[in-house]
MMTF fields as JSON, N, C-alpha, C and O atoms, coordinates in Angstrom:
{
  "mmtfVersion": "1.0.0",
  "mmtfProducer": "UNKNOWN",
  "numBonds": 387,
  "numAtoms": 388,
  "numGroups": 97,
  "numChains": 1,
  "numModels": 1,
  "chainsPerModel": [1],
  "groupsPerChain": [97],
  "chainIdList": ["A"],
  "bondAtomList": [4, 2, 8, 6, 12, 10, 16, 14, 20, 18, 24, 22, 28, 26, 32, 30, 36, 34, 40, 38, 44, 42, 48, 46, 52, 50, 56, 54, 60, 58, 64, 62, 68, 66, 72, 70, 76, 74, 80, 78, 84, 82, 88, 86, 92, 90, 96, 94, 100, 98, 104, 102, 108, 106, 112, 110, 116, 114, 120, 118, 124, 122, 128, 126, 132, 130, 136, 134, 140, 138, 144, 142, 148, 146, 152, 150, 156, 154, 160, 158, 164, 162, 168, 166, 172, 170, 176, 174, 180, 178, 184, 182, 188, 186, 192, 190, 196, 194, 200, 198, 204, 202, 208, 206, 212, 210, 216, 214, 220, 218, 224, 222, 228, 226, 232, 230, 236, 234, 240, 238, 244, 242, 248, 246, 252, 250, 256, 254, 260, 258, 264, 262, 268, 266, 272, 270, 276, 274, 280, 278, 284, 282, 288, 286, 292, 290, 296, 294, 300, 298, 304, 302, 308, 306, 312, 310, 316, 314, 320, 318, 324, 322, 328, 326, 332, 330, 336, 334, 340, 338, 344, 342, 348, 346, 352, 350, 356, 354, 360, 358, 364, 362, 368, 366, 372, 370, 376, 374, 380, 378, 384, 382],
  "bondOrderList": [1, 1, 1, 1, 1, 1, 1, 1, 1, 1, 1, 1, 1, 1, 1, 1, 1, 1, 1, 1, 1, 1, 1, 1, 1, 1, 1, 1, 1, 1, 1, 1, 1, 1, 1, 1, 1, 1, 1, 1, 1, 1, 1, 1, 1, 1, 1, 1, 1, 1, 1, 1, 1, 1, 1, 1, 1, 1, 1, 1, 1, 1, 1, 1, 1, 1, 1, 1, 1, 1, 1, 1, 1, 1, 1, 1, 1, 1, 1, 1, 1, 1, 1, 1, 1, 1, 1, 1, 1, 1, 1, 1, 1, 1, 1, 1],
  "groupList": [{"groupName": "UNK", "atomNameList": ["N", "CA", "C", "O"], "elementList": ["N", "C", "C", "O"], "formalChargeList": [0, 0, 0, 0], "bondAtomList": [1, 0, 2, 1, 3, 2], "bondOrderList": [1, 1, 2], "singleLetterCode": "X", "chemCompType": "L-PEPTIDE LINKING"}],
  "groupTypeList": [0, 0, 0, 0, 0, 0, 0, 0, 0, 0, 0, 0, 0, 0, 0, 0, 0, 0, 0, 0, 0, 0, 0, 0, 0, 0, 0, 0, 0, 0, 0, 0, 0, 0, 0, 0, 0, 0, 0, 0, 0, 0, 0, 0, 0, 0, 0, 0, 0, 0, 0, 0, 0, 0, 0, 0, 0, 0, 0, 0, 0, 0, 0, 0, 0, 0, 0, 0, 0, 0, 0, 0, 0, 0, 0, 0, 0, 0, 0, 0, 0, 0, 0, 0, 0, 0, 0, 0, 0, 0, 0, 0, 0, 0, 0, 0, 0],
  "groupIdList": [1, 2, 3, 4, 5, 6, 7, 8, 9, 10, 11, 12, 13, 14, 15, 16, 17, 18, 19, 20, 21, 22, 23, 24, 25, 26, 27, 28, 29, 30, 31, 32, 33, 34, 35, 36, 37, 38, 39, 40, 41, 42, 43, 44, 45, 46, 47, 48, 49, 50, 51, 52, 53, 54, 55, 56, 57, 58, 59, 60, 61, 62, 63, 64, 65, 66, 67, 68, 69, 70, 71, 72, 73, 74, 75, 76, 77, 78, 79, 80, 81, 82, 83, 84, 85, 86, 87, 88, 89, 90, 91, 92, 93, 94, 95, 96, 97],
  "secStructList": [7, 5, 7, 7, 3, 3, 3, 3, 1, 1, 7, 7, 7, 2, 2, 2, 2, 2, 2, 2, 2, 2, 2, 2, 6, 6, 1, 7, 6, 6, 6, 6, 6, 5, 1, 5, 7, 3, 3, 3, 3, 3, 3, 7, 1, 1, 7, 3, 3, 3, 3, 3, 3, 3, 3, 5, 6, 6, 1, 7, 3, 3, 3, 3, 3, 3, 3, 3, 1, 1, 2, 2, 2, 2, 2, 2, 2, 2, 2, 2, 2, 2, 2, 2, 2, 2, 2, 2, 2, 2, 2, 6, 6, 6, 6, 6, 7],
  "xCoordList": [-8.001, -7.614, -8.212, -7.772, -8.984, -9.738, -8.284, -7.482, -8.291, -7.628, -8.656, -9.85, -8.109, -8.757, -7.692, -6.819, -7.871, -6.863, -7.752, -8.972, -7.083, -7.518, -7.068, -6.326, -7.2, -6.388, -6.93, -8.127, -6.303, -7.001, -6.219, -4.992, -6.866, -6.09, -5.036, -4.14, -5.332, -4.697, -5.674, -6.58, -4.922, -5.601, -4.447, -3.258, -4.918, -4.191, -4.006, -4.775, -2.313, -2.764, -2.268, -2.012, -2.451, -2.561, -1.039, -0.902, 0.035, 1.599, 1.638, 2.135, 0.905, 0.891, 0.163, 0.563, -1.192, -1.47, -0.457, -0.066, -0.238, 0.68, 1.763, 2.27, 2.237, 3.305, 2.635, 3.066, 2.021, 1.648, 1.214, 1.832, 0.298, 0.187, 1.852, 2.469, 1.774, 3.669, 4.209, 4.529, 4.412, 4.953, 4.199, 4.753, 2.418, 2.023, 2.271, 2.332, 2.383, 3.454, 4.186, 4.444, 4.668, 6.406, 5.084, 5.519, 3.716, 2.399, 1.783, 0.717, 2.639, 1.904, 1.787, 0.762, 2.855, 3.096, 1.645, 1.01, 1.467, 0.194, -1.167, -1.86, -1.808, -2.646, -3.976, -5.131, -3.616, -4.633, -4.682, -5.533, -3.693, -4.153, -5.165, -6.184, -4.556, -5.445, -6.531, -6.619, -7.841, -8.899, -8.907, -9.048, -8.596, -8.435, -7.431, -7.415, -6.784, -5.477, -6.64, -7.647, -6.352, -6.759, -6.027, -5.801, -5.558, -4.354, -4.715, -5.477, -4.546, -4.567, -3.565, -2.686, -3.179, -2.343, -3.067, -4.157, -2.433, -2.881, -2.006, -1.03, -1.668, -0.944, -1.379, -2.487, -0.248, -0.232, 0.618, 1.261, 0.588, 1.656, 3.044, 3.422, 3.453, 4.854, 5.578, 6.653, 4.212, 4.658, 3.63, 2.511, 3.726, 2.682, 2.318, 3.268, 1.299, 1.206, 0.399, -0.67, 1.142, 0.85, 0.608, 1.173, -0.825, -1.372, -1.951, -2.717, -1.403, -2.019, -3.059, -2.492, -4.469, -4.65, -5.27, -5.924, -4.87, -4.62, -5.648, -6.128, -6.325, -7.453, -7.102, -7.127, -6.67, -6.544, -7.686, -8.458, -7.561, -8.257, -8.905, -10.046, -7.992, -8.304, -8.747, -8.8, -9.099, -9.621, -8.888, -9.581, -7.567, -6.296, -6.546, -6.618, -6.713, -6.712, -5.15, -4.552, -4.515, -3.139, -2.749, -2.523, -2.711, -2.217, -1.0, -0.153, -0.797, 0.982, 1.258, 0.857, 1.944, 1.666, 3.428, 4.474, 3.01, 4.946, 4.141, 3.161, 5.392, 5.455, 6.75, 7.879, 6.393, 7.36, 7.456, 6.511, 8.2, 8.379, 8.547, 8.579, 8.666, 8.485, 7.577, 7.779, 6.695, 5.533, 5.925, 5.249, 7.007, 7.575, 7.992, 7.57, 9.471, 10.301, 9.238, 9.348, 8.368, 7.033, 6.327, 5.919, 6.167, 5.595, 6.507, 5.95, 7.748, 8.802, 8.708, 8.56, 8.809, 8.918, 7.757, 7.778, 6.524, 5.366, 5.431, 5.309, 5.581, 5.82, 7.037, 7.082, 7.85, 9.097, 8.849, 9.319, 7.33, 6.774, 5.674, 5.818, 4.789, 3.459, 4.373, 4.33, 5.471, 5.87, 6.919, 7.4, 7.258, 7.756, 6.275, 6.226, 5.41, 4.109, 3.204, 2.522, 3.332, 2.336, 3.544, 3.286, 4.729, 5.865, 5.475, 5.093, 5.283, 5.364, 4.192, 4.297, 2.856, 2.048, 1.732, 1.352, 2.144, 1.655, 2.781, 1.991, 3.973, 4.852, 4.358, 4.921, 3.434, 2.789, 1.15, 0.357, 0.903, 0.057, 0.326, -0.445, 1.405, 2.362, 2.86, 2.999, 3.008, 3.806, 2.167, 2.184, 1.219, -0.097, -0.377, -0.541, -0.463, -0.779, -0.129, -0.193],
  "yCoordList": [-9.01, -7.757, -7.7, -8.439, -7.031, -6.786, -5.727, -5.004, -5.828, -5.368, -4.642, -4.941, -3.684, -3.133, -2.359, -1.683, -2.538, -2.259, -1.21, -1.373, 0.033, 0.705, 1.375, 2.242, 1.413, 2.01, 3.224, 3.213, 4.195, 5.746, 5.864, 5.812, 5.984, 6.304, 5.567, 5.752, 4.606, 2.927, 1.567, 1.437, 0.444, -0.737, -1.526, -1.483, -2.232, -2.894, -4.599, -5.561, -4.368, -5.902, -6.941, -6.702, -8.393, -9.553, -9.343, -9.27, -9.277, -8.989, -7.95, -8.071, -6.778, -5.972, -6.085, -5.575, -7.103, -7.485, -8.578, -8.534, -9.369, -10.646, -10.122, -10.783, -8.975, -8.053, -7.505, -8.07, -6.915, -6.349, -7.755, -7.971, -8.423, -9.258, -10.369, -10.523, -10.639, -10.599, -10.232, -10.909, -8.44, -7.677, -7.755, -7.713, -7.918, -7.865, -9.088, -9.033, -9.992, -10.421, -10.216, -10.971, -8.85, -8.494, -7.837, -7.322, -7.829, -6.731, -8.431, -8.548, -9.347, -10.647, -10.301, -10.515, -9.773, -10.098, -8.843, -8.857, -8.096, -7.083, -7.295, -6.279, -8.456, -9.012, -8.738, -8.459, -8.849, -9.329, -7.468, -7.052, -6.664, -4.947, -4.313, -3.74, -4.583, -3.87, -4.359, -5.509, -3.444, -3.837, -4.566, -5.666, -2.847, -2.785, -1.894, -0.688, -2.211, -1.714, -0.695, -1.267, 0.21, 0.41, 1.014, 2.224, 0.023, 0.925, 1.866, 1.152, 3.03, 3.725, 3.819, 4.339, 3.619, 3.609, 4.483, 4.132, 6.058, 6.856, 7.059, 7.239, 7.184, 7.223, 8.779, 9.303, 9.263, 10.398, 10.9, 9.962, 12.273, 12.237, 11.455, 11.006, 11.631, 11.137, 10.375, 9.963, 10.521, 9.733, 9.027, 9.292, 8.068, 7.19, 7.802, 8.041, 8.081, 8.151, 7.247, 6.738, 7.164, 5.285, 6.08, 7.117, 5.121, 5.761, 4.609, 3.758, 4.666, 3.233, 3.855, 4.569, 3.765, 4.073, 2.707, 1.931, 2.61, 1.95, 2.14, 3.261, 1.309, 1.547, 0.496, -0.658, 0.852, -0.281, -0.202, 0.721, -1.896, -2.022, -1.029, -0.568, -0.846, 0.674, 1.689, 2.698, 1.823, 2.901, 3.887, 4.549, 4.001, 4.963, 4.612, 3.401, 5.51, 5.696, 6.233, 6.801, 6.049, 6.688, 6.266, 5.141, 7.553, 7.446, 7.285, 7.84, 6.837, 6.438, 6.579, 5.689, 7.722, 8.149, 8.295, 8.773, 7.565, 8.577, 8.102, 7.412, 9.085, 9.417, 8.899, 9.143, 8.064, 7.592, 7.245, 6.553, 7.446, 7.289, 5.805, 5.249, 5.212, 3.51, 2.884, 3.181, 2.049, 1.541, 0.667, 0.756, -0.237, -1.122, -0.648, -0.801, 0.32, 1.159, 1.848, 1.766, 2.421, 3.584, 2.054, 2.592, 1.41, -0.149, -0.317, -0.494, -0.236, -0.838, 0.033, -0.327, 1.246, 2.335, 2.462, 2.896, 2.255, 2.49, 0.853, 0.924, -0.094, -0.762, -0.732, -1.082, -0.174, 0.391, 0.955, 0.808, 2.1, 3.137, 2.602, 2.778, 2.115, 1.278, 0.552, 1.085, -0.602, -1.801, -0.67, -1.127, 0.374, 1.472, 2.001, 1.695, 2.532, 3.086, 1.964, 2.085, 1.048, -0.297, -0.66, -0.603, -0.997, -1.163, 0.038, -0.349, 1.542, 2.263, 2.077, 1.741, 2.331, 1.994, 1.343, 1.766, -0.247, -1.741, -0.957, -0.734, -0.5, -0.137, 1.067, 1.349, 1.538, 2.899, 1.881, 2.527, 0.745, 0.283, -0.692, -0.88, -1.421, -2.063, -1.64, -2.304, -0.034, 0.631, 1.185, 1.842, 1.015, 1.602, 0.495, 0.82, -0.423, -1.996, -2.02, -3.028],
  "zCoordList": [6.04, 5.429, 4.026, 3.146, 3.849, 2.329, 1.308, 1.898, 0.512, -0.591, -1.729, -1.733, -2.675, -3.537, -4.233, -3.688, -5.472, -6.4, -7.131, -7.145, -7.835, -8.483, -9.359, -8.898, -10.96, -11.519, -12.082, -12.37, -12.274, -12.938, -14.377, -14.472, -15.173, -16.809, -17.194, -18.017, -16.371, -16.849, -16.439, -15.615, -17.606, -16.965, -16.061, -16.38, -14.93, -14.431, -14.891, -14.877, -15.368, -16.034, -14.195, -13.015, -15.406, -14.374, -13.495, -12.274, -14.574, -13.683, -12.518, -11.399, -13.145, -12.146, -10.351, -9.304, -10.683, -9.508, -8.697, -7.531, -9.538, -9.039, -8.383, -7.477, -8.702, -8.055, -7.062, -6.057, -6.822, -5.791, -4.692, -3.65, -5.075, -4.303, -3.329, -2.275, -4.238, -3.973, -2.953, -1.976, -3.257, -1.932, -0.784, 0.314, -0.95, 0.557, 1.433, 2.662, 0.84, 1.709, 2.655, 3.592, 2.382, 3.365, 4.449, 5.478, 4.298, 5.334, 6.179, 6.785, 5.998, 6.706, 8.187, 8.834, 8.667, 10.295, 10.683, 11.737, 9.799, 10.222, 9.713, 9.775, 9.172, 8.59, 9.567, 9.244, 10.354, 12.115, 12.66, 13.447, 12.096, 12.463, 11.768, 12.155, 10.332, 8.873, 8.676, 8.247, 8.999, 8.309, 6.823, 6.29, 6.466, 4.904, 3.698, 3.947, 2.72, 2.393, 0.707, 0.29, 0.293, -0.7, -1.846, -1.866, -3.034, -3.467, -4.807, -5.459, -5.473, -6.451, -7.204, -6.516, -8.22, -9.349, -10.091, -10.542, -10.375, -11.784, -12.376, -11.648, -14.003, -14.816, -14.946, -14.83, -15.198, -14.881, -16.768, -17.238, -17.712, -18.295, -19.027, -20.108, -17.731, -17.641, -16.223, -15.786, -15.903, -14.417, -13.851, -14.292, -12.856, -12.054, -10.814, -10.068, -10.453, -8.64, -8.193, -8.53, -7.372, -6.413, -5.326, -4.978, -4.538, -3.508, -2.63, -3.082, -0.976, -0.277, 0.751, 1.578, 0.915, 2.578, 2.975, 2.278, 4.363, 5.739, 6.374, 6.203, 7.224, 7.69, 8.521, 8.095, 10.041, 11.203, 12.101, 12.364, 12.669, 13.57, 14.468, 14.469, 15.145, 16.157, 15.518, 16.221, 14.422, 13.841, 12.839, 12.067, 12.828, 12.735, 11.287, 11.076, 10.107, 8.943, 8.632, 9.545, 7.359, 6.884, 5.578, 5.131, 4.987, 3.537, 3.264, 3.964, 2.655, 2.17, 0.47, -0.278, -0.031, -1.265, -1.974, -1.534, -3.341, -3.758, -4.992, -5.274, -5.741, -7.372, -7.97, -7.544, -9.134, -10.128, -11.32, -11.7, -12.034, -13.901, -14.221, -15.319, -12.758, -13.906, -12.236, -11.059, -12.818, -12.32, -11.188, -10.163, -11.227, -10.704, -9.427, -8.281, -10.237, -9.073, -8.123, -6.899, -8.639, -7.736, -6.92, -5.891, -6.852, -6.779, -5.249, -4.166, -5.405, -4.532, -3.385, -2.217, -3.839, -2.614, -2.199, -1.047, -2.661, -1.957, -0.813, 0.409, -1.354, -0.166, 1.124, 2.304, 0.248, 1.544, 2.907, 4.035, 1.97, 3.021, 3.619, 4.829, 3.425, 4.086, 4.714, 5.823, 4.823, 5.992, 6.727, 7.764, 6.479, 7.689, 8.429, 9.62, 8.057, 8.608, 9.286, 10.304, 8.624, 9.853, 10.837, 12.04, 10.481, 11.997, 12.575, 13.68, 12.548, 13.06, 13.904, 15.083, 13.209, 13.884, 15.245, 16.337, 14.564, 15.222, 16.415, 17.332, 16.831, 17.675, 18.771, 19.829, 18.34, 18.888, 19.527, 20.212, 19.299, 20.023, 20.906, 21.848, 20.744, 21.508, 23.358, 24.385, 22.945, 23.795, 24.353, 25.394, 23.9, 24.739, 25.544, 26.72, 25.37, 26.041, 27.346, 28.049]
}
């Protein structure tokens, strides 16, 4: 699974990757689906938008996007929603087999 971090009108420090890296973790059991994960962090104003797309094996591309005022919290829920959308997934190819 290739990774790519990206930040827009911010820098990404070292904590912030170590965190992220961290959570993908909880994306282990789907390591062997995901090509490739690509994440966007833009600092926005007054707010962050955190942005994941998914790029599986089979081809199936999917964005997974939320907005938040602290980096962390926006951090948490974007992984909440990507390990709901790859279970969903990996479950919808399961049931094709």
């Amino acid at each position: 699974m290739d990774i790519e971090l990206k930040g827009v009108h911010l820098d990404l420090q070292d904590e912030t990757k170590e965190f992220i890296d961290k959570k993908l973790e909880k994306l282990d059991f789907a390591k062997d689906y995901i090509v490739n994960l690509d994440f966007t962090i833009t600092k926005e104003k007054s707010e962050y938008v955190l942005e994941a797309k998914l790029h599986f094996r089979w081809g199936v591309s999917s964005v997974v996007k939320t907005n938040s005022f602290e980096l962390y919290e926006g951090l948490e829920r974007l992984f909440d929603k990507l390990d709901s959308k790859v279970r969903k997934e990996k479950d919808k190819i399961k049931d094709r087999s």
